[in-house]
N, C-alpha and C positions, 0 to 999 in steps of 0.2 A: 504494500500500500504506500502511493505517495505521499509524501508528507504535506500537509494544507491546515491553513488558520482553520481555527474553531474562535465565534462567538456566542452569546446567551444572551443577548434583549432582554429586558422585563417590561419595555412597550412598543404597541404599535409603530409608532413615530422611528424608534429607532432599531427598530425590525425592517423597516422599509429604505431608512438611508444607508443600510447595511446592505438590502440586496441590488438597489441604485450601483454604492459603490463597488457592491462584488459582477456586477451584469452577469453575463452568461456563467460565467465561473463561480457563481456564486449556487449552493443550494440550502433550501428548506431543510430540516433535520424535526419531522417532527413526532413520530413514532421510530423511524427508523432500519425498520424490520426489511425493508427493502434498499435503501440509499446507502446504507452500510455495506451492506451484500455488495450490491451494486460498483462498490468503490472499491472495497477490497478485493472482487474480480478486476478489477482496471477495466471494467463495463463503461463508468464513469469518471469524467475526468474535471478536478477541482480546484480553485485555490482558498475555497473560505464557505463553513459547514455553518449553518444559522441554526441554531438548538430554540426554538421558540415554544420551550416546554416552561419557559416562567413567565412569562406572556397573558396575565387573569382571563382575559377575552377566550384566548385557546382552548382552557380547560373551563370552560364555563357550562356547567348542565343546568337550565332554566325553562320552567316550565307554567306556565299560565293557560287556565284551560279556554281562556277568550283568545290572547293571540297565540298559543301553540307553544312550541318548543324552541329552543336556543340550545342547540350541541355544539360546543366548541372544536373546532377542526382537529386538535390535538388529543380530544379526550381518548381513553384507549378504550378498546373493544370490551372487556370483563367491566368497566364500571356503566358502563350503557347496559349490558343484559342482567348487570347485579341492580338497577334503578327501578324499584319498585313503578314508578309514573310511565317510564320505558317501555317496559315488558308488558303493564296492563294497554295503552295507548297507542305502540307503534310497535306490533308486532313482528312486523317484516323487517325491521332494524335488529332486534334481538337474532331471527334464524340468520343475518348475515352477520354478524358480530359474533357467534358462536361458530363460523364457519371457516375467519378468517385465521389462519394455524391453528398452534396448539395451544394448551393454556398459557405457556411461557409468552410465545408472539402475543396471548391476547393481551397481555399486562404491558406491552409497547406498542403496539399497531392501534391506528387511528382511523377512521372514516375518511380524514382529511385527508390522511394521509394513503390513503388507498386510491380517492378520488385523482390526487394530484399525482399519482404514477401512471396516470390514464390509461392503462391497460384495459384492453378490448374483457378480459375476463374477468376483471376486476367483479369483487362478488357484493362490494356493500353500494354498489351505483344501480343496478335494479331495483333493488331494493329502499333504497332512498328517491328513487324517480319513483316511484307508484306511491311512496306518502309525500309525493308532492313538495319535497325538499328545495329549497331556495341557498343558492351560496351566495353568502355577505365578503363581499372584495375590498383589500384596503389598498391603497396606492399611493404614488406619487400626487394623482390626479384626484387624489380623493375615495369615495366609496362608492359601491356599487354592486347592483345585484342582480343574479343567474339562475334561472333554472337550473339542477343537474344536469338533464337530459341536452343543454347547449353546450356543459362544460368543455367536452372532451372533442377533437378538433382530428385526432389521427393516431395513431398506435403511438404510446408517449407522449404526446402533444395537449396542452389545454389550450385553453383562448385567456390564461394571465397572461397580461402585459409584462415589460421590467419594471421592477421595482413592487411588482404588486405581490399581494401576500392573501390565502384564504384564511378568515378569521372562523369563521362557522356558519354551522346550517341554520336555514330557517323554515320548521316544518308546522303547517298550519294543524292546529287541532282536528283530529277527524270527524268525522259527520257523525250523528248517529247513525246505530245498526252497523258500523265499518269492522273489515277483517280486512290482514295483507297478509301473503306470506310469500316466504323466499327460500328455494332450491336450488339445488346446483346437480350437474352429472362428472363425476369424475372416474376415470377408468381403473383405479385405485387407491385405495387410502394412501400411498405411499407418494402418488402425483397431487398436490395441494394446489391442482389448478383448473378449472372449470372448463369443460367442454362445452356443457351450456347450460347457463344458468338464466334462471324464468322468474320474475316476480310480479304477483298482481295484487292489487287490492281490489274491493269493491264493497260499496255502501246498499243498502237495499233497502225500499220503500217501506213504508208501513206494516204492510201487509206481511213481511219478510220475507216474499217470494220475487217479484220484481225486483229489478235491479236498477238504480238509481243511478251510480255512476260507475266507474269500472277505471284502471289501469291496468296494464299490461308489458312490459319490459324485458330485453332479450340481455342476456353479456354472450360471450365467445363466439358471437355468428357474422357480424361484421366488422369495419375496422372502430367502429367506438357501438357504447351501449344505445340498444335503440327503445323507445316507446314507440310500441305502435298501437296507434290511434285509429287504426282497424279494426281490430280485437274488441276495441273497447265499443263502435259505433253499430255492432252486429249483436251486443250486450243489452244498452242500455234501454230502459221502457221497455223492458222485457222478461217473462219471467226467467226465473235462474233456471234451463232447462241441460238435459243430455245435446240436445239440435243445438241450442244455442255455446254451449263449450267445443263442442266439436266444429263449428262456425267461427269462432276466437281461434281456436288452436289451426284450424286453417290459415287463417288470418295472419295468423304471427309467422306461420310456415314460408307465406306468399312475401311477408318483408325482410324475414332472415336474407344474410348474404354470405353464407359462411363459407371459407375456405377448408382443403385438406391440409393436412399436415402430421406429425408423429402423434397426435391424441385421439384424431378419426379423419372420417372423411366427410368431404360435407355433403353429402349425399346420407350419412348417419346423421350428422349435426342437426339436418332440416328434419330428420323425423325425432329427435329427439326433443325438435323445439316444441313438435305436438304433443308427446307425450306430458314433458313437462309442463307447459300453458296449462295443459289439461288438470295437473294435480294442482298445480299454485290455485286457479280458479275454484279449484272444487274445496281447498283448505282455506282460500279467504273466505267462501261463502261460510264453513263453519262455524270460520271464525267469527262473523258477521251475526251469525245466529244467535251464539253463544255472548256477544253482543249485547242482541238484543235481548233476552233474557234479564243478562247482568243489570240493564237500566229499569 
């Protein structure tokens, strides 16, 4: 490993004239579990590591049940599915937070930090697009804010500027009656990386058979995570039926774009997306139910 500055910011302001003056040489350090790897392969190449684990914004969990949630980009995976408000509220956060390594990585891997390695399989971006996750950006230029589902720009690639920095999510409170949930397919425990991973949520009518609104989310099928908004438009005003999943799961089929490579082929990939579509929707509807019950 080459030798490179390390700094530790404890605010914004100086988190951001830090990555101004490191530009391209410069990286984020904010879980870790990947950029170290990364670096220590000579994958990546650096002159100055920004540790913005003392940063209060970053490790911020806040929760208000009018405007929703505040996850700070830095928080790690084991204190999100250990958050009582968490695990009852945003259930598709919890299955991808228990998915990303083992317990060790969960006590250092982040959302944020998973988001900003923008990897197509990346497992907590499905799952954060179907509860409608919003990212809070800080900059040079000031702040600003993103959908998930825009973050991610190309294999590696987000849409931060220099100098800009993710500070955390902003996830609206869910509807009544709402279930999400989130799966992955991997070819064994021993490969800790997604073939393809499906996440949906959906809220249901009164009634708790109709469906009210619906997402739907692909990882490892094309070159960034996709919603498709297909899935969801063959859902909604509808009851929750067998036609109507296998109408999503087509759906999601027809947007997948997935490539071959050593974990399948995509000719497996695209029926995998049906299978899975298929389970996520049938476990958020559960979850939905169970839901409504609970209120």
């Amino acid at each position: 490993m080459r030798a490179f500055d390390y700094a530790a910011p404890k605010d914004l302001k100086e988190a951001v004239a830090l990555l101004q003056q490191g530009g391209e040489r410069a990286r984020v350090l904010s879980g870790g579990t990947d950029l170290i790897v990364q670096v220590r392969e000579k994958r990546r190449d650096l002159d100055l590591m920004i540790d913005v684990k003392r940063i209060p914004e970053l490790l911020e969990i806040r929760y208000d049940s009018n405007t929703g949630l505040t996850l700070g980009a830095s928080v790690a995976c084991n204190r999100i599915y250990e958050h009582p408000v968490i695990s009852r509220t945003y259930p598709g956060l919890v299955d991808a937070a228990f998915l990303i390594g083992g317990t060790q990585i969960q006590n250092r891997a982040s959302l944020g930090g998973n988001l900003c390695n923008a990897s197509p399989a990346a497992d907590s971006v499905p799952a954060l697009i179907v509860h409608h996750a919003v990212c809070f950006i800080v900059g040079p230029q000031g702040e600003r804010e993103l959908p998930v589902e825009q973050f991610c720009v190309a294999p590696g690639r987000s849409t931060l500027q220099a100098g800009e920095l993710l500070v955390s999510f902003r996830i609206p409170p869910p509807p009544l009656r709402f279930g999400a949930h989130y799966l992955r397919f991997i070819p064994r425990n021993e490969m800790d990386i997604a073939v393809v991973g499906c996440g949906a949520s959906l809220s249901l009518e009164e009634d708790v058979q109709a469906v009210a609104s619906t997402r739907v989310a692909l990882g490892a099928v094309a070159p960034t995570p996709l919603l498709v908004g297909e899935a969801a438009a063959v859902l909604v005003g509808r009851p929750f039926s067998p036609e109507g999943i296998n109408n999503a799961a087509a759906a999601a089929q027809a947007a997948a774009r997935p490539i071959s490579d050593m974990r399948g082929t995509a000719e497996y990939r695209r029926h995998l997306v049906g299978v899975l579509t298929r389970r996520a929707l049938l476990k958020a509807f559960e979850r939905a139910k169970e839901a409504s019950h609970a209120r």
